[in-house]
N, C-alpha and C positions, 0 to 999 in steps of 0.2 A: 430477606431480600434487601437489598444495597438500597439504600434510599439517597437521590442527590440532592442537593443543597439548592434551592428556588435559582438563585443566581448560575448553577450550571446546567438548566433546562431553558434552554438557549430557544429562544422564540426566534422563528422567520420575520424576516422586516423589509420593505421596499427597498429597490435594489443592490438586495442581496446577489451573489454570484453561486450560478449552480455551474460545477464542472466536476468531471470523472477524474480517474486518478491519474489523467496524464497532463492535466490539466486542461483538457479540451472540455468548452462548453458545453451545454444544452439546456433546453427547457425544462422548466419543469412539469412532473407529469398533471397537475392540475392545479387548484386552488392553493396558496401558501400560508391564506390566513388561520392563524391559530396551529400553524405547523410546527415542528422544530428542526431546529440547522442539526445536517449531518455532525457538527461538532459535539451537541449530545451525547453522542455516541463514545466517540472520544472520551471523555469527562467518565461518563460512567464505567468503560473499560477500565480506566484508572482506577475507578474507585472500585470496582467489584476484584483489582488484582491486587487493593490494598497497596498501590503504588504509591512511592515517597511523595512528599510534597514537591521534592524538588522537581520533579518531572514537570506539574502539573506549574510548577514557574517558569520552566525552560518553555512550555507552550503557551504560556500566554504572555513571557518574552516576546518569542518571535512572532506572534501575529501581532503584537504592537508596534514592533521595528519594522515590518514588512508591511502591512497592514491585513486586513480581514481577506478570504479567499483566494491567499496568495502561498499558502502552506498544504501539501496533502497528509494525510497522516495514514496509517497502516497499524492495525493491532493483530500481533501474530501468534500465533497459539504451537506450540512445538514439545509435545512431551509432559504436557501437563503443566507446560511454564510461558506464560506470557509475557513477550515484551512488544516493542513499538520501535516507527521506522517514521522518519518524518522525510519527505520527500519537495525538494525547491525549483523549479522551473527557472529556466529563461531563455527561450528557445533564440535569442540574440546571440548566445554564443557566443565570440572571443568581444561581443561588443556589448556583454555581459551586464547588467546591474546586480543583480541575485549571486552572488557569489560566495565561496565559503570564506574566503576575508570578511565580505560583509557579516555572511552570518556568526563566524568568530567574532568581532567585534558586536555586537547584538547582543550576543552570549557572557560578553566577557566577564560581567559582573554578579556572574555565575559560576562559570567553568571556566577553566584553558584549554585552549589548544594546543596540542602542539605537530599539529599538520601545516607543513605549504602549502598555499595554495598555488597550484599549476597553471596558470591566469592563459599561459598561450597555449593550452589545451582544448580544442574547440569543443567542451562538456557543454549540454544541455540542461542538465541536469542534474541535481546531488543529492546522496540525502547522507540521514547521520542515524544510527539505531542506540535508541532511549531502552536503559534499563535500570535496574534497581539500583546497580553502581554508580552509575553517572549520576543519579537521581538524589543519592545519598552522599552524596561528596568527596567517591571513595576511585575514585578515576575521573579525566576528565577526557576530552575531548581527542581522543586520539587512534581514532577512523573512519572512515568516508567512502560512499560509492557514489562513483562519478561514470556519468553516461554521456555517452560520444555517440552520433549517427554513423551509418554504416550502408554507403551510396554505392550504388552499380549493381544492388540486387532486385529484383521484377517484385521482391517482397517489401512489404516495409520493415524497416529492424534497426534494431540496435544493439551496443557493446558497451559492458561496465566493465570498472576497475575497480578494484577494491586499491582506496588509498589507505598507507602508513607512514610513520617517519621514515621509512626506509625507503619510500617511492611508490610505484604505480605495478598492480599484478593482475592479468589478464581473469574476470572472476564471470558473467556471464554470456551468452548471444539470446536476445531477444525477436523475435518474428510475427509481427503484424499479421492479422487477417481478418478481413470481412464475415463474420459468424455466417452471412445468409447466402452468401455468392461463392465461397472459399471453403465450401466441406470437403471436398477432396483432396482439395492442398492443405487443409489442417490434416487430415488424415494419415495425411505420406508423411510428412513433416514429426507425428508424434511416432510413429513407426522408425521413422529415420532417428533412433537412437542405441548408443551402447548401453545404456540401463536397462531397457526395457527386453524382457522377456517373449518373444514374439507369441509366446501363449495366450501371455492377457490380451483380452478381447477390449478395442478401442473404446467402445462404449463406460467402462470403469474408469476410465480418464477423462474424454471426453462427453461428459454427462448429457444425455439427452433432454432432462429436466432444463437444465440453464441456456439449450441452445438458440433460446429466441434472444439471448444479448448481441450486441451493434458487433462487438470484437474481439477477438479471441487470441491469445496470444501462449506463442509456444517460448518456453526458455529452454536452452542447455545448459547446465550451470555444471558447477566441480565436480562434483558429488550424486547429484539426482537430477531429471526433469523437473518441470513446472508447465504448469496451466492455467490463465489467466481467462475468466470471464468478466469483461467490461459491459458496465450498464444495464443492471438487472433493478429488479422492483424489491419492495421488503419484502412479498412472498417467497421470493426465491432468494433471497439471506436468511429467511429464515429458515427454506428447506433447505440452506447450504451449512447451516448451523446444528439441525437436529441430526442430520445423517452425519455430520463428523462428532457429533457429543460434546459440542459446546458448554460451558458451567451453564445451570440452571438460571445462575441470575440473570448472566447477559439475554439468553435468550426471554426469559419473561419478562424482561425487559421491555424490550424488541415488539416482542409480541402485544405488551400492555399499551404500548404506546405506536400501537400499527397502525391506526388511524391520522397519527400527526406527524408518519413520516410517508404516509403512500403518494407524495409530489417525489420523492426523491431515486434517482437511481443510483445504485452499487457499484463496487467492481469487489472481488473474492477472487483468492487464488489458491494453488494447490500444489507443493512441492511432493513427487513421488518418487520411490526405489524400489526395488527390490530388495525384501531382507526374505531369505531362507525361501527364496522359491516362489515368494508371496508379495504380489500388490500392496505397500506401505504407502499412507501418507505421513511424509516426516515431518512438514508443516500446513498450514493453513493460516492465512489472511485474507480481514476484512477491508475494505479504505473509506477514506470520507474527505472531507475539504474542513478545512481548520477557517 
């Protein structure tokens, strides 16, 4: 079992910030004393994926230049291979302070960039995906998805871009919904896809275990769907962990230490397709607040 280091079992402290991965607040679900910050999590996934060090400088980089609960983070599992998605708010948009200039220059003394940033772009949003190369010194900084809102629809939504030097390529649509008011229109909406097989039965996608979360969110991406459940308990990260076959460590993890995260809520996701006929998950992610 991965053992962390005293200093990366991150103890709860007065006003701390609890928010989901869109960076929308909320309480916490109970007492905080002698808890641990969702970044825990974080820390350990590095260490139980054996990730460079340089990663684990690039994040505690940026929560120093931004400050504490101003970062979300995402650990993603795909094939047997983990990496990580670090994700920046500023829902000020073109009157922006979070930006990827800012957070290039944050980074500099790290990595380079070598993306523009599109400053009269009205993004909300950006993140950057942390892997063993960036990590290690062996690439630097040279891609970015940036989110813009997406007005006039009765849904709430959005649209990314995957940024490169070359410019801006149309990469997701995102679709808001209230988990407890909105099952029907979650419904249509995962139904309304070219991937999906009208065979599979909705229920394999939209899990009935996680439907007591606040938000659900549908993607259409290049390649496959996605599934978002915002703001679950550890119980249901962890039964979102053992039915996908998560490494052993993270989850005893998880589990050894259920008692010092049950104030905190979740969000987990689920990329699927179609391979040969058959319901695939291609990826899965966890989030937490840096």
């Amino acid at each position: 079992m991965i053992e962390l280091p005293a200093e990366r079992m991150e103890w709860a402290a007065p006003g701390d910030r609890y928010a989901d991965y869109c960076l929308w607040d909320y309480e916490p679900l109970g007492p905080t004393t002698g808890r641990l910050r969702p970044s825990t999590l974080l820390w350990h996934s590095l260490a139980a994926a054996h990730a460079p060090d340089g990663l684990v400088a690039i994040c505690d980089t940026l929560r120093a230049g931004l400050g504490a609960g101003q970062t979300v983070w995402g650990a993603k599992h795909a094939g047997g291979t983990v990496s990580w998605e670090l994700y920046f708010y500023d829902y000020a948009r073109l009157s922006r302070t979070v930006s990827l200039g800012r957070i290039a220059a944050i980074l500099s003394p790290l990595v380079s960039c070598s993306l523009r940033d599109p400053a009269q772009t009205p993004y909300f949003m950006l993140s950057l995906d942390l892997d063993t190369a960036l990590g290690a010194g062996r690439r630097g900084i040279d891609a970015a998805s940036l989110y813009i809102g997406n007005p006039g629809s009765a849904v709430s939504s959005g649209l990314s871009y995957a940024l490169t030097p070359e410019g801006l390529l149309f990469d997701n649509l995102y679709a808001f919904f209230d988990a407890r008011r909105e099952r029907d229109a979650i419904r249509e909406k995962i139904a309304c896809s070219t991937y999906l097989d009208p065979s599979v039965a909705i229920d394999d996608i939209l899990w009935p275990e996680l439907m007591d979360c606040a938000v659900i969110v549908v993607a259409n991406k290049r390649r496959c769907d996605g599934i978002y459940f915002s703001r679950i308990g550890v119980d249901k990260l962890l039964l979102f962990m053992e039915r996908l076959a998560y490494p052993n460590d993270v989850i005893r993890f998880i589990r050894d230490n259920r008692s010092r995260l049950d104030h905190l809520l979740f969000d987990v996701g689920i990329d699927y397709q179609m391979v040969d006929g058959r319901l695939t998950v291609a990826k899965s992610a966890y989030y937490g607040l840096l």
